[in-house]
N, CA, C and O of each residue as an XYZ file, in Angstrom:
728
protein
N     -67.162    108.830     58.493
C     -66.087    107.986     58.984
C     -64.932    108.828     59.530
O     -64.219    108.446     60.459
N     -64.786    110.034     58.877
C     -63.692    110.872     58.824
C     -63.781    111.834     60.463
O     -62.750    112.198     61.030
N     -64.934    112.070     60.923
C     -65.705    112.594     61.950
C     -65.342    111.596     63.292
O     -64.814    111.960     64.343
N     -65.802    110.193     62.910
C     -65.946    109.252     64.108
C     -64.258    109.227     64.259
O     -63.759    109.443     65.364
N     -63.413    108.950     63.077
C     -61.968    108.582     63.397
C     -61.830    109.817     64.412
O     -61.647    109.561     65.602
N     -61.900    110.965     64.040
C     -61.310    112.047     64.775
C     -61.550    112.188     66.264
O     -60.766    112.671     67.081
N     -62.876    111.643     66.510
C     -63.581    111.463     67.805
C     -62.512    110.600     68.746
O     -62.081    111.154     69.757
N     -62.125    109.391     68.457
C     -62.250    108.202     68.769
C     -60.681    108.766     69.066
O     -60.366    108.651     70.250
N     -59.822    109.256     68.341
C     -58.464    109.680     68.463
C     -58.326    110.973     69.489
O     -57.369    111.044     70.259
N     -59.350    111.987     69.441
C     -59.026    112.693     70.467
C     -59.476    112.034     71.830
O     -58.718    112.291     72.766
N     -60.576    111.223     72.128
C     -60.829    110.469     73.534
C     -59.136    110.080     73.784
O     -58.562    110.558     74.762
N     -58.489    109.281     72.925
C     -57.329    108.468     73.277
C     -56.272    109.459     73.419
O     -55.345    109.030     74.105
N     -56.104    110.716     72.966
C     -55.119    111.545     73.386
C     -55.889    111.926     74.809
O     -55.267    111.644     75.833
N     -57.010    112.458     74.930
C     -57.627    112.989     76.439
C     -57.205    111.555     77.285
O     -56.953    111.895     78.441
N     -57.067    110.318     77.148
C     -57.098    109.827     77.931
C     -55.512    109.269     78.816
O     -55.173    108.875     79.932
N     -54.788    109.606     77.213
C     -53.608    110.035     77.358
C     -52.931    110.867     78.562
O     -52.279    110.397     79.494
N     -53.265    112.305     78.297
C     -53.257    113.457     78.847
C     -53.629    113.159     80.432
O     -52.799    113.558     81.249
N     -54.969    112.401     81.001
C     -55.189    111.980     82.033
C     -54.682    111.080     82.944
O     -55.093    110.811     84.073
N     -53.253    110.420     82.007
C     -52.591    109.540     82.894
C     -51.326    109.709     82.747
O     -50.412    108.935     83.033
N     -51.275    111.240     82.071
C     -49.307    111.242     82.193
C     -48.655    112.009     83.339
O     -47.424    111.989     83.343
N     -49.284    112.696     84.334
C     -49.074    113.087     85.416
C     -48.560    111.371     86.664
O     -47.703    111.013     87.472
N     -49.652    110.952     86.080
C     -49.339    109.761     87.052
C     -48.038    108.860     86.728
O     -47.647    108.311     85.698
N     -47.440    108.954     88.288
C     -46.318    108.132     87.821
C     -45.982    106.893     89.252
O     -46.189    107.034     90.457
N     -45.342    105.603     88.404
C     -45.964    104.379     88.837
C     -44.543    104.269     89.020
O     -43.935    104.394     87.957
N     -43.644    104.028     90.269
C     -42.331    103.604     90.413
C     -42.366    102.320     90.969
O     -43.337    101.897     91.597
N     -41.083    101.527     90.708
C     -41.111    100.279     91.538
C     -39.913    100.185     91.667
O     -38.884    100.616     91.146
N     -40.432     99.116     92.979
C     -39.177     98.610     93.634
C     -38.071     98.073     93.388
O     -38.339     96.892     93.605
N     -36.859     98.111     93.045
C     -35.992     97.880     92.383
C     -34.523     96.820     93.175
O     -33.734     96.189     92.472
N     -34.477     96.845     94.279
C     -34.253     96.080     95.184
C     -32.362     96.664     95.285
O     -31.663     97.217     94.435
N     -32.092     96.280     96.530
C     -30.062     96.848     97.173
C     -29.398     96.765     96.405
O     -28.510     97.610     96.519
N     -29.233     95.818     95.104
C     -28.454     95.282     94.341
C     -28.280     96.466     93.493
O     -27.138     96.911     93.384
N     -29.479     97.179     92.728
C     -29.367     98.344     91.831
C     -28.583     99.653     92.536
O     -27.926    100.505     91.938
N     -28.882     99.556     94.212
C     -27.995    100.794     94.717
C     -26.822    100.444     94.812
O     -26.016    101.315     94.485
N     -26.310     99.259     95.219
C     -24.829     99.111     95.507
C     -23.882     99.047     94.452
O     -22.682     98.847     94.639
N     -24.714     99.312     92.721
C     -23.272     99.626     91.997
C     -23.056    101.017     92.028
O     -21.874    101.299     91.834
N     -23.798    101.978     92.206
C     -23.031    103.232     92.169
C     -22.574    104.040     94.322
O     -21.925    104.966     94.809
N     -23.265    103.132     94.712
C     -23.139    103.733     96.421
C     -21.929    102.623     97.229
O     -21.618    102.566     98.419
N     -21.522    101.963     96.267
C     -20.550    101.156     97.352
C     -19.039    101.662     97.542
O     -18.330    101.109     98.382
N     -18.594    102.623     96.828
C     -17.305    102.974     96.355
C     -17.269    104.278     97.568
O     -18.306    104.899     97.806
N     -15.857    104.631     98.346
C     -15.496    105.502     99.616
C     -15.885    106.654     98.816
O     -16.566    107.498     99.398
N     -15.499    106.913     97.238
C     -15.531    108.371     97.132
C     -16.977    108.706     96.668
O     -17.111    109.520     95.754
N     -18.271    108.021     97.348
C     -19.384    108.035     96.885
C     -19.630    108.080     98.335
O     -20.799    108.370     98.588
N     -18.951    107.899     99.271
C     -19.807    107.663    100.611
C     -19.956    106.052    101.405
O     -20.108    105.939    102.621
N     -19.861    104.620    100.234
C     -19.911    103.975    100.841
C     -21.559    103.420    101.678
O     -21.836    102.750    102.673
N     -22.211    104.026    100.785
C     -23.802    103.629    102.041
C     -24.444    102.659    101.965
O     -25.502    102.490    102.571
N     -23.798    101.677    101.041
C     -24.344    100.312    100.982
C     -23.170     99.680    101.741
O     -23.646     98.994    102.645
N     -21.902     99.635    101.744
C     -21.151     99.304    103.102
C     -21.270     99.713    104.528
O     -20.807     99.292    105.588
N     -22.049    100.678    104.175
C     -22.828    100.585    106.133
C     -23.983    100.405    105.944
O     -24.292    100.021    107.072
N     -25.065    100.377    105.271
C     -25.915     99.082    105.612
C     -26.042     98.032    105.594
O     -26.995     97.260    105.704
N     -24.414     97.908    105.355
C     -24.503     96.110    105.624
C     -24.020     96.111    107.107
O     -24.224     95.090    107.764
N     -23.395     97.176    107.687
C     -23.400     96.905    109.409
C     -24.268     97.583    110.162
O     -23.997     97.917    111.315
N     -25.564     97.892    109.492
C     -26.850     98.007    110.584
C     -27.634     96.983    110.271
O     -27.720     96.372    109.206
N     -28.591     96.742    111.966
C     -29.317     95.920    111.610
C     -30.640     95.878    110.547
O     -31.464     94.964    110.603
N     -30.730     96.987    109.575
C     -31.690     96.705    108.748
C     -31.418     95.651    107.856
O     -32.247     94.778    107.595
N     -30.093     95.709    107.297
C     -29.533     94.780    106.681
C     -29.878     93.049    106.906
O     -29.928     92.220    105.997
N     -30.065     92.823    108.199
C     -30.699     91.441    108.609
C     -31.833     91.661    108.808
O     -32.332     90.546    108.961
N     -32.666     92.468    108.919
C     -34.241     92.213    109.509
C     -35.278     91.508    109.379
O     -36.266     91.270    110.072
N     -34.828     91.148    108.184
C     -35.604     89.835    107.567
C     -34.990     88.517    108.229
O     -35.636     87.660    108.832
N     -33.665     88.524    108.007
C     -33.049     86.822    108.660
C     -33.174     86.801    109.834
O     -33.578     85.692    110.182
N     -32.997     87.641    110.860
C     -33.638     87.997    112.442
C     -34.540     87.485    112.481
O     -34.449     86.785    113.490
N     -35.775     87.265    111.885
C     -36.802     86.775    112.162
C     -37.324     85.207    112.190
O     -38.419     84.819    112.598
N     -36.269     84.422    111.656
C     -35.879     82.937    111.633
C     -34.755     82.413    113.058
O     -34.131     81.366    113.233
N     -34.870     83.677    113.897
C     -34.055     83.123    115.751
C     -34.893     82.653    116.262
O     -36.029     82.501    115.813
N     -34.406     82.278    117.491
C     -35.269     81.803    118.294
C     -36.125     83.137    119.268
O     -37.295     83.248    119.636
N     -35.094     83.877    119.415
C     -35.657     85.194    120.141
C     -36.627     85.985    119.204
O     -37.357     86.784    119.790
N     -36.758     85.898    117.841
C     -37.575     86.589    116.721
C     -38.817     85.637    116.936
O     -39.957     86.072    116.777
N     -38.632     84.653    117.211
C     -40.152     83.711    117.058
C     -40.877     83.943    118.610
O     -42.070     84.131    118.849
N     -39.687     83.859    119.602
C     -40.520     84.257    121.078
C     -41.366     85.886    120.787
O     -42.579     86.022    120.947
N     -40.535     86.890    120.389
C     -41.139     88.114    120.416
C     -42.486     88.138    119.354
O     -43.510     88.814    119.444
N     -42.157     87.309    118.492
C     -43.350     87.177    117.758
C     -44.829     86.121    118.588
O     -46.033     86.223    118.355
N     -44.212     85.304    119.430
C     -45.488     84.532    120.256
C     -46.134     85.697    121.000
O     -47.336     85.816    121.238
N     -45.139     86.551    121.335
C     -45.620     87.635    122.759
C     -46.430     88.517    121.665
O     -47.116     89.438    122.108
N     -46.402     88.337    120.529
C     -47.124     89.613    119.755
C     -48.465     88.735    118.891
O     -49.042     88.927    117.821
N     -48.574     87.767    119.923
C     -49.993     87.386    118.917
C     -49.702     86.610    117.809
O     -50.692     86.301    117.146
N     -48.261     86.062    117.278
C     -48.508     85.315    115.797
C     -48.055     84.149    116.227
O     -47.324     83.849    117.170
N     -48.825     83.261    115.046
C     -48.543     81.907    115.592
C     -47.644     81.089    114.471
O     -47.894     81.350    113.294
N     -47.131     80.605    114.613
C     -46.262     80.039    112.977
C     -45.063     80.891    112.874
O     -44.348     81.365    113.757
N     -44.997     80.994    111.249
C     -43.634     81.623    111.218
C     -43.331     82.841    111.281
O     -43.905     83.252    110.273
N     -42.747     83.891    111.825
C     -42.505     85.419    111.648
C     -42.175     85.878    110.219
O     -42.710     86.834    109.657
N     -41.155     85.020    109.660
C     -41.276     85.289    108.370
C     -42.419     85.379    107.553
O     -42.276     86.065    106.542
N     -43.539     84.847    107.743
C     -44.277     85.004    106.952
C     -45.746     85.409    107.421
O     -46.801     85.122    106.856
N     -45.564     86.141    108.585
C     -46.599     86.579    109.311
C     -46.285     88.508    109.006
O     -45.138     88.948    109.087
N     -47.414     89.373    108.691
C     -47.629     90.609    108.157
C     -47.033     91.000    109.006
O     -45.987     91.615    108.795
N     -47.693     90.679    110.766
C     -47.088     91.347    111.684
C     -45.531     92.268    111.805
O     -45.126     93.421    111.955
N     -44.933     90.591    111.586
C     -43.421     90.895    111.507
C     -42.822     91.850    110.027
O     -41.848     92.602    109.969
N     -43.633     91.545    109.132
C     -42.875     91.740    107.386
C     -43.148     92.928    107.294
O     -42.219     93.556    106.786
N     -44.373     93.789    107.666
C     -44.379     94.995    107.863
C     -43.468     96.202    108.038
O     -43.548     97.258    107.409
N     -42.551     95.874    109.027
C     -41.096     96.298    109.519
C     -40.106     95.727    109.054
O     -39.205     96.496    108.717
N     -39.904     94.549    108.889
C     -38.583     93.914    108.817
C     -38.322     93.449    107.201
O     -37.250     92.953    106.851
N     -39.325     93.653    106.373
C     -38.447     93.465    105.250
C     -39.361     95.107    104.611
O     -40.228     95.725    105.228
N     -38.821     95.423    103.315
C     -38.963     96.544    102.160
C     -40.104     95.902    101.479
O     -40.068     94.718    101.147
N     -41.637     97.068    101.159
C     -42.112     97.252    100.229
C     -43.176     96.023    100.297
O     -43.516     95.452     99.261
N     -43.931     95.461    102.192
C     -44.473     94.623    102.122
C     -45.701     94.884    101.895
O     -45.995     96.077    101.973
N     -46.792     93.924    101.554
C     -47.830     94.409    100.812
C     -48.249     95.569    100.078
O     -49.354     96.111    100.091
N     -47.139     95.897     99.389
C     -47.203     96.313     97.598
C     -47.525     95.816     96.723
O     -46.876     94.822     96.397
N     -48.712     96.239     95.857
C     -49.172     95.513     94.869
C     -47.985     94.890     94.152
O     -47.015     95.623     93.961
N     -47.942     93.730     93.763
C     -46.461     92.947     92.956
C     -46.336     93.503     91.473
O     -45.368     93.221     90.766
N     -47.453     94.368     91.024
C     -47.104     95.236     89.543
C     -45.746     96.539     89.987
O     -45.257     97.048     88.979
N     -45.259     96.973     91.116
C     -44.636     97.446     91.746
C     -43.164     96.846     92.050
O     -42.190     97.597     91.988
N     -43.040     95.672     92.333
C     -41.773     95.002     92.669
C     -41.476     94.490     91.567
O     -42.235     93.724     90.974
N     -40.214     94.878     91.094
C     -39.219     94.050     90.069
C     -38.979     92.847     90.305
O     -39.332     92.282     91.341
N     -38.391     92.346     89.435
C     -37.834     91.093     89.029
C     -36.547     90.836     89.918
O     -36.066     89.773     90.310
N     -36.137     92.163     90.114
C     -34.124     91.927     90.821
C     -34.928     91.970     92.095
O     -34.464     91.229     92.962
N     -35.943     92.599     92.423
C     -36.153     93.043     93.711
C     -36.170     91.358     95.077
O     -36.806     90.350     94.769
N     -35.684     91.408     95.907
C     -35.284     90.461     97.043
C     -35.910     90.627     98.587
O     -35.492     91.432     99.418
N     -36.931     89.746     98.766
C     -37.344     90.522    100.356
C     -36.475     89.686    101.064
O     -37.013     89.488    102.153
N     -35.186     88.972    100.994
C     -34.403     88.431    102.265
C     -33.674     89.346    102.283
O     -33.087     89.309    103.364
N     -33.076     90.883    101.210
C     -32.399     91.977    101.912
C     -32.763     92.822    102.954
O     -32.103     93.798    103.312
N     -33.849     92.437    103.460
C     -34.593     92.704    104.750
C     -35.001     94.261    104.103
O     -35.672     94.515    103.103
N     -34.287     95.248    105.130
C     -35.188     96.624    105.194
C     -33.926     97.272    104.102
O     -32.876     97.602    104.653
N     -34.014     97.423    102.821
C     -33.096     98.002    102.079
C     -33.488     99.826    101.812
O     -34.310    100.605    102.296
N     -32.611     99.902    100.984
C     -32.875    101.485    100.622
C     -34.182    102.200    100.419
O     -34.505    103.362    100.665
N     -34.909    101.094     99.853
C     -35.909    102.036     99.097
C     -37.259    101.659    100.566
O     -38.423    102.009    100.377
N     -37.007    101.217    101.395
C     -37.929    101.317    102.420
C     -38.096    102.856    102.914
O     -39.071    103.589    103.081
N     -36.395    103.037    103.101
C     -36.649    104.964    103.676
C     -36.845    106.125    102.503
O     -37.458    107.185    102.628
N     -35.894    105.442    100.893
C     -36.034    106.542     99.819
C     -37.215    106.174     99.189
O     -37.599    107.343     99.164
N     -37.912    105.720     98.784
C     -38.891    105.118     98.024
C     -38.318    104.420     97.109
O     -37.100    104.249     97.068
N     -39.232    103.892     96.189
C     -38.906    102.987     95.299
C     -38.197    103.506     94.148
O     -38.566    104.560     93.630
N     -36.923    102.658     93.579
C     -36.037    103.478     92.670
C     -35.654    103.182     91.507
O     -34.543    103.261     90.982
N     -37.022    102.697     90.978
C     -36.680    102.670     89.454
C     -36.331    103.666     88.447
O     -35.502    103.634     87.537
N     -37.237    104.644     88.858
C     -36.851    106.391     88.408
C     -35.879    106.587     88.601
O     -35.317    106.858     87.540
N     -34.955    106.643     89.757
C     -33.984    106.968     90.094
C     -32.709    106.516     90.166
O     -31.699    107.165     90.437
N     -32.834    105.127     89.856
C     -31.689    104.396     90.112
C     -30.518    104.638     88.815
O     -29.378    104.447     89.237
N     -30.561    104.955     87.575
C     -29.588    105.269     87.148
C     -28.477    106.321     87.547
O     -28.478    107.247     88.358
N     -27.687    105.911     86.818
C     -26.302    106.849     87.539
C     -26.641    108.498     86.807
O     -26.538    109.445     87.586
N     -27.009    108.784     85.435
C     -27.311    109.983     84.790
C     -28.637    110.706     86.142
O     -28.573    111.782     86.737
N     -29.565    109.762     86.228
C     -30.494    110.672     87.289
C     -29.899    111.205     88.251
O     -29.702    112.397     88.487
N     -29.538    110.062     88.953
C     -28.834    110.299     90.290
C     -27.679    111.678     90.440
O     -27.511    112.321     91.476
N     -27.017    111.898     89.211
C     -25.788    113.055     88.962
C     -26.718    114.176     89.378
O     -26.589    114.714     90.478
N     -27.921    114.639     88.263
C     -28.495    115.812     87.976
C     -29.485    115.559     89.268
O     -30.092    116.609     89.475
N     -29.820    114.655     90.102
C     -30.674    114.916     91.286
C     -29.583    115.684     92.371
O     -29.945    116.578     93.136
N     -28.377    115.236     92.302
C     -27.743    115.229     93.367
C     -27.407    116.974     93.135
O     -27.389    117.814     94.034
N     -27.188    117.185     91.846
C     -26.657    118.425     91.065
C     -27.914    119.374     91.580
O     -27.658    120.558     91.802
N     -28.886    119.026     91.720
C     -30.150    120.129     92.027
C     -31.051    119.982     90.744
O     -32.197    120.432     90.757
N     -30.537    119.358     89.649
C     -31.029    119.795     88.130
C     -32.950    118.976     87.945
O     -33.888    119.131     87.163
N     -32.775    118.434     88.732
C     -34.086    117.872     88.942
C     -34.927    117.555     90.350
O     -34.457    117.413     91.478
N     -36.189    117.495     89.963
C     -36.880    117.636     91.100
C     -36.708    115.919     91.848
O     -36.952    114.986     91.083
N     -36.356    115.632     93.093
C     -36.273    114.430     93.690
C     -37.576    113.837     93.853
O     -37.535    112.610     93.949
N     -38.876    114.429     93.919
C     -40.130    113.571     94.104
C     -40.819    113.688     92.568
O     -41.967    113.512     92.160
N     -40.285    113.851     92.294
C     -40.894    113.495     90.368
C     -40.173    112.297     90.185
O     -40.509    111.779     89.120
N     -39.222    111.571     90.858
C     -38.741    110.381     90.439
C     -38.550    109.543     91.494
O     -37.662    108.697     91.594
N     -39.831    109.929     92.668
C     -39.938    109.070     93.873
C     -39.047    109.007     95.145
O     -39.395    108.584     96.248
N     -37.566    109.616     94.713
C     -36.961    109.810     95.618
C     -37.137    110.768     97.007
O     -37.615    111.899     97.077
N     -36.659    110.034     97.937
C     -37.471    110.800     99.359
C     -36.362    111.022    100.304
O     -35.326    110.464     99.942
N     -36.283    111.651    101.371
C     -35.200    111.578    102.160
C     -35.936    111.533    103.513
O     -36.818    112.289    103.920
N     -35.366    110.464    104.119
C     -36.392    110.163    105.614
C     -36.617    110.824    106.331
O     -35.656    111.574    106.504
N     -37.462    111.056    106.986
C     -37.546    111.673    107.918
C     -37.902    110.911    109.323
O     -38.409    109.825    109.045
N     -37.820    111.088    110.589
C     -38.477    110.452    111.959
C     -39.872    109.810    111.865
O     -40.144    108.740    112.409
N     -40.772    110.568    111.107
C     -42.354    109.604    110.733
C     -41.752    108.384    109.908
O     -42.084    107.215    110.104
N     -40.729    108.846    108.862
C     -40.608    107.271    108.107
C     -40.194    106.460    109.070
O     -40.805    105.393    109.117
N     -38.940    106.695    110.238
C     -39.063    105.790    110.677
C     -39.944    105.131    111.539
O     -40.121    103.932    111.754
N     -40.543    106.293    112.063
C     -41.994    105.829    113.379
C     -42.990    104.924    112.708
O     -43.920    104.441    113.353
N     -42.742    104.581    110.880
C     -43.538    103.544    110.785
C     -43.231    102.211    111.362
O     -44.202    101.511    111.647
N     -41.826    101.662    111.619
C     -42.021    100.642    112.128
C     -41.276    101.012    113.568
O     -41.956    100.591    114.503
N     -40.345    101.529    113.899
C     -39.765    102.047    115.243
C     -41.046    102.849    115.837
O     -41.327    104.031    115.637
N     -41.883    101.715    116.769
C     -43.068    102.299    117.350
C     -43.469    101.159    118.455
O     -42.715    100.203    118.634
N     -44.466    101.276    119.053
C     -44.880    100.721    120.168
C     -45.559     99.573    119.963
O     -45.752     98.742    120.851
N     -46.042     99.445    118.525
C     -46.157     97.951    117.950
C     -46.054     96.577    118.295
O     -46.800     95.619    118.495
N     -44.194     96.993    118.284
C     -43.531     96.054    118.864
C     -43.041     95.264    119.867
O     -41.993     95.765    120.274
N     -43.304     94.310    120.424
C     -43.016     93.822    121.692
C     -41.561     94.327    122.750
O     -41.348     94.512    123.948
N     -40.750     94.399    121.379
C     -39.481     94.534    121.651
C     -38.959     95.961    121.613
O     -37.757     96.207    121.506
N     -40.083     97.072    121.723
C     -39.856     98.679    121.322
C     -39.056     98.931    122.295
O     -39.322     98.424    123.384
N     -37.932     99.733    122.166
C     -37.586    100.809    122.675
C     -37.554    102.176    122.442
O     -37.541    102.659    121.309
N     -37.540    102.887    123.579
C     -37.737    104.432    122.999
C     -36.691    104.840    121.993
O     -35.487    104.606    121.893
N     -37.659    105.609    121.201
C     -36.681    105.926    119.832
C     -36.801    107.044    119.534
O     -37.880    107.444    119.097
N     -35.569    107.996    119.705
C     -34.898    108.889    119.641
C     -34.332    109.164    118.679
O     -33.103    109.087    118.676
N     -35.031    109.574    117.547
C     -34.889    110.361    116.002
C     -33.350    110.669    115.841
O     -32.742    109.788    115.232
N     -32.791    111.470    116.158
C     -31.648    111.979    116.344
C     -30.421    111.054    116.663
O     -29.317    111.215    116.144
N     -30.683    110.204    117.446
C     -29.426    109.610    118.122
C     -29.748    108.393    117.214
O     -28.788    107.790    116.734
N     -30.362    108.188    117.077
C     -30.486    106.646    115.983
C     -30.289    107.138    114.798
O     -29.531    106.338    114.250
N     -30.570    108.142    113.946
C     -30.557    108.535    112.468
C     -28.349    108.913    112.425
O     -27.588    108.679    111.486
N     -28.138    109.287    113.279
C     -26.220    109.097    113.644
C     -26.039    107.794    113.334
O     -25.403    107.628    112.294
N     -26.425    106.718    113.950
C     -25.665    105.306    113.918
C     -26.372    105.007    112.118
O     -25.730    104.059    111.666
N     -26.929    105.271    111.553
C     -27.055    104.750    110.496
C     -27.049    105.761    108.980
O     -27.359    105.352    107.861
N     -26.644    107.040    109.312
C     -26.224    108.070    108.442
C     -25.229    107.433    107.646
O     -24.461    106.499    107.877
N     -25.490    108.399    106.328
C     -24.840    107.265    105.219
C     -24.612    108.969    104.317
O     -24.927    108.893    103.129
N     -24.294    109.887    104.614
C     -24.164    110.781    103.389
C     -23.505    111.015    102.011
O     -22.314    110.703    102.017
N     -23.834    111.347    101.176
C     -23.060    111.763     99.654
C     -21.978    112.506    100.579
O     -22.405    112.986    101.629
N     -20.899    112.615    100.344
C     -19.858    113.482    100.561
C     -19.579    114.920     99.515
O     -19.705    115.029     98.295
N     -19.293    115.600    100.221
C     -19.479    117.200     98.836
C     -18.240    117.120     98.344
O     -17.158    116.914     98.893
N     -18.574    117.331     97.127
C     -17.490    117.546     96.444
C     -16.891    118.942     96.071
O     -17.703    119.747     95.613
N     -15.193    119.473     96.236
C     -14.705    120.292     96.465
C     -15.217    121.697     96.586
O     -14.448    122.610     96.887
Protein backbone atom coordinates (compact mmCIF):
# COMPACT_ATOMS: atom_id res chain seq x y z
CA UNK A 1 0.00 0.00 0.00
CA UNK A 2 2.91 2.05 1.18
CA UNK A 3 4.66 1.51 -2.48
CA UNK A 4 1.35 2.26 -4.57
CA UNK A 5 0.72 5.58 -2.26
CA UNK A 6 4.22 6.69 -3.20
CA UNK A 7 3.65 5.92 -6.91
CA UNK A 8 0.43 7.60 -7.25
CA UNK A 9 1.95 10.87 -5.36
CA UNK A 10 4.99 11.15 -7.39
CA UNK A 11 2.79 10.85 -10.95
CA UNK A 12 0.83 13.95 -9.26
CA UNK A 13 3.94 15.95 -8.40
CA UNK A 14 5.40 14.93 -12.21
CA UNK A 15 2.27 16.10 -13.37
CA UNK A 16 2.52 19.02 -11.38
CA UNK A 17 5.97 19.90 -12.55
CA UNK A 18 4.52 19.52 -16.27
CA UNK A 19 2.12 22.28 -15.98
CA UNK A 20 3.86 24.93 -13.94
CA UNK A 21 5.76 26.47 -16.75
CA UNK A 22 2.46 26.98 -18.37
CA UNK A 23 0.88 30.07 -17.81
CA UNK A 24 -2.85 30.89 -18.62
CA UNK A 25 -3.55 34.86 -18.52
CA UNK A 26 -6.84 36.51 -19.06
CA UNK A 27 -8.45 39.17 -20.16
CA UNK A 28 -9.16 41.55 -17.69
CA UNK A 29 -10.89 44.34 -19.52
CA UNK A 30 -10.03 48.96 -19.55
CA UNK A 31 -11.63 49.26 -16.31
CA UNK A 32 -8.62 47.32 -14.39
CA UNK A 33 -6.10 49.73 -16.41
CA UNK A 34 -7.73 52.96 -15.81
CA UNK A 35 -7.25 52.89 -11.96
CA UNK A 36 -3.64 53.11 -11.98
CA UNK A 37 -3.07 54.79 -15.88
CA UNK A 38 -5.60 57.58 -15.66
CA UNK A 39 -3.76 60.07 -13.37
CA UNK A 40 -1.15 63.04 -15.54
CA UNK A 41 1.68 61.91 -13.27
CA UNK A 42 1.28 58.31 -14.68
CA UNK A 43 0.97 59.51 -18.24
CA UNK A 44 -2.72 59.58 -18.52
CA UNK A 45 -3.09 56.56 -21.26
CA UNK A 46 -6.43 55.69 -20.56
CA UNK A 47 -7.37 59.50 -21.14
CA UNK A 48 -6.06 59.23 -24.59
CA UNK A 49 -7.61 56.24 -25.43
CA UNK A 50 -10.56 57.58 -24.87
CA UNK A 51 -9.69 60.16 -27.83
CA UNK A 52 -8.61 57.51 -30.34
CA UNK A 53 -10.71 55.74 -32.33
CA UNK A 54 -10.01 52.37 -30.73
CA UNK A 55 -11.94 53.49 -27.96
CA UNK A 56 -15.26 53.31 -30.23
CA UNK A 57 -14.52 50.46 -32.54
CA UNK A 58 -16.95 48.45 -31.37
CA UNK A 59 -19.91 51.28 -31.32
CA UNK A 60 -18.68 52.32 -34.98
CA UNK A 61 -19.95 49.36 -36.07
CA UNK A 62 -23.78 50.04 -35.24
CA UNK A 63 -23.50 53.43 -38.20
CA UNK A 64 -24.80 53.43 -41.03
CA UNK A 65 -21.38 53.79 -42.84
CA UNK A 66 -20.07 50.58 -40.53
CA UNK A 67 -22.97 48.44 -41.95
CA UNK A 68 -22.37 49.79 -45.75
CA UNK A 69 -18.53 48.88 -45.37
CA UNK A 70 -19.54 45.77 -43.90
CA UNK A 71 -22.17 44.93 -47.10
CA UNK A 72 -19.03 45.81 -49.39
CA UNK A 73 -17.12 43.15 -47.28
CA UNK A 74 -19.40 40.23 -47.75
CA UNK A 75 -21.50 40.30 -44.32
CA UNK A 76 -24.91 40.25 -44.18
CA UNK A 77 -26.79 41.25 -40.86
CA UNK A 78 -25.20 42.86 -38.15
CA UNK A 79 -21.39 44.00 -38.02
CA UNK A 80 -21.55 43.73 -34.53
CA UNK A 81 -21.90 40.42 -34.52
CA UNK A 82 -20.32 39.28 -37.62
CA UNK A 83 -16.32 37.78 -36.97
CA UNK A 84 -15.52 39.74 -39.93
CA UNK A 85 -15.92 43.00 -38.23
CA UNK A 86 -15.14 41.75 -34.26
CA UNK A 87 -11.90 40.52 -35.29
CA UNK A 88 -10.53 44.17 -35.40
CA UNK A 89 -12.89 46.20 -33.72
CA UNK A 90 -13.39 44.83 -30.44
CA UNK A 91 -10.37 43.00 -27.82
CA UNK A 92 -9.74 39.32 -27.39
CA UNK A 93 -12.37 38.02 -30.13
CA UNK A 94 -12.65 34.43 -30.36
CA UNK A 95 -10.79 33.61 -27.16
CA UNK A 96 -11.66 30.69 -25.53
CA UNK A 97 -14.22 32.39 -22.67
CA UNK A 98 -11.99 30.33 -19.83
CA UNK A 99 -9.72 33.45 -20.76
CA UNK A 100 -12.11 36.48 -20.42
CA UNK A 101 -13.07 37.72 -16.99
CA UNK A 102 -16.02 38.59 -15.49
CA UNK A 103 -15.11 42.70 -15.54
CA UNK A 104 -13.98 42.05 -19.01
CA UNK A 105 -16.49 44.29 -21.69
CA UNK A 106 -16.40 43.82 -25.56
CA UNK A 107 -18.42 47.33 -26.07
CA UNK A 108 -14.86 48.93 -24.87
CA UNK A 109 -14.11 48.13 -28.37
CA UNK A 110 -10.19 47.70 -28.98
CA UNK A 111 -8.84 48.26 -25.26
CA UNK A 112 -5.38 47.78 -23.82
CA UNK A 113 -4.89 44.38 -23.71
CA UNK A 114 -5.58 43.96 -27.58
CA UNK A 115 -1.90 45.58 -28.14
CA UNK A 116 -0.38 44.48 -24.37
CA UNK A 117 -1.87 41.16 -23.96
CA UNK A 118 -4.04 40.04 -21.52
CA UNK A 119 -3.56 41.52 -17.92
CA UNK A 120 -4.43 39.60 -15.28
CA UNK A 121 -0.73 38.94 -14.37
CA UNK A 122 -0.08 42.23 -14.68
CA UNK A 123 -2.63 44.37 -13.76
CA UNK A 124 -1.77 45.01 -10.18
CA UNK A 125 -0.15 48.13 -9.13
CA UNK A 126 2.93 45.99 -7.03
CA UNK A 127 3.62 44.15 -10.63
CA UNK A 128 3.32 46.92 -12.66
CA UNK A 129 6.09 49.08 -10.15
CA UNK A 130 8.79 46.15 -10.37
CA UNK A 131 7.92 45.59 -14.29
CA UNK A 132 8.31 49.12 -14.94
CA UNK A 133 11.48 49.07 -12.37
CA UNK A 134 13.16 46.28 -14.70
CA UNK A 135 12.75 43.85 -11.54
CA UNK A 136 10.80 41.45 -13.58
CA UNK A 137 10.56 39.83 -16.72
CA UNK A 138 7.41 41.53 -18.84
CA UNK A 139 6.50 38.23 -20.85
CA UNK A 140 6.36 35.96 -17.78
CA UNK A 141 3.27 38.00 -16.97
CA UNK A 142 2.00 38.39 -20.60
CA UNK A 143 2.81 41.81 -20.92
CA UNK A 144 3.85 42.90 -24.52
CA UNK A 145 4.71 46.13 -26.09
CA UNK A 146 3.33 46.53 -29.74
CA UNK A 147 4.87 46.43 -32.30
CA UNK A 148 3.70 47.31 -36.37
CA UNK A 149 2.78 43.29 -36.90
CA UNK A 150 0.43 43.81 -33.81
CA UNK A 151 -0.99 46.32 -35.50
CA UNK A 152 -0.94 44.80 -39.19
CA UNK A 153 -3.29 42.36 -37.51
CA UNK A 154 -6.15 44.35 -38.11
CA UNK A 155 -4.67 47.68 -39.97
CA UNK A 156 -4.42 45.57 -43.27
CA UNK A 157 -5.98 45.14 -46.61
CA UNK A 158 -8.80 43.10 -45.16
CA UNK A 159 -10.65 45.91 -44.90
CA UNK A 160 -12.83 47.61 -47.27
CA UNK A 161 -12.07 50.78 -45.73
CA UNK A 162 -7.93 50.22 -45.55
CA UNK A 163 -5.75 52.81 -45.80
CA UNK A 164 -2.13 52.74 -46.13
CA UNK A 165 -0.67 52.34 -42.80
CA UNK A 166 2.31 53.82 -41.84
CA UNK A 167 3.72 52.27 -38.53
CA UNK A 168 5.39 55.32 -37.45
CA UNK A 169 3.08 58.13 -38.15
CA UNK A 170 0.07 56.32 -36.69
CA UNK A 171 1.89 54.74 -33.51
CA UNK A 172 2.53 59.16 -32.75
CA UNK A 173 -1.24 59.85 -32.80
CA UNK A 174 -1.88 57.16 -30.28
CA UNK A 175 1.42 56.98 -28.04
CA UNK A 176 0.58 56.89 -24.54
CA UNK A 177 4.08 56.67 -22.56
CA UNK A 178 5.01 56.08 -18.70
CA UNK A 179 6.79 59.33 -18.16
CA UNK A 180 10.48 58.88 -16.40
CA UNK A 181 10.81 59.67 -13.39
CA UNK A 182 13.59 62.15 -12.21
Amino acid sequence: MRKYLLVVLTAIALIGVGHAGKKEFKYVGVKACKSCHSSKSRGNQYGIWLKVPHHNAYKVLATPEAKETARKMGVTGDPQKSPKCLKCHTTAYGVDKKYIASTFKIEDGVQCEACHGPGSAYKKYSVMKKLYQGKLNPADYGLVMPTEKTCKRCHNEECANYKTFNFEEFYKKIAHPIPKKG
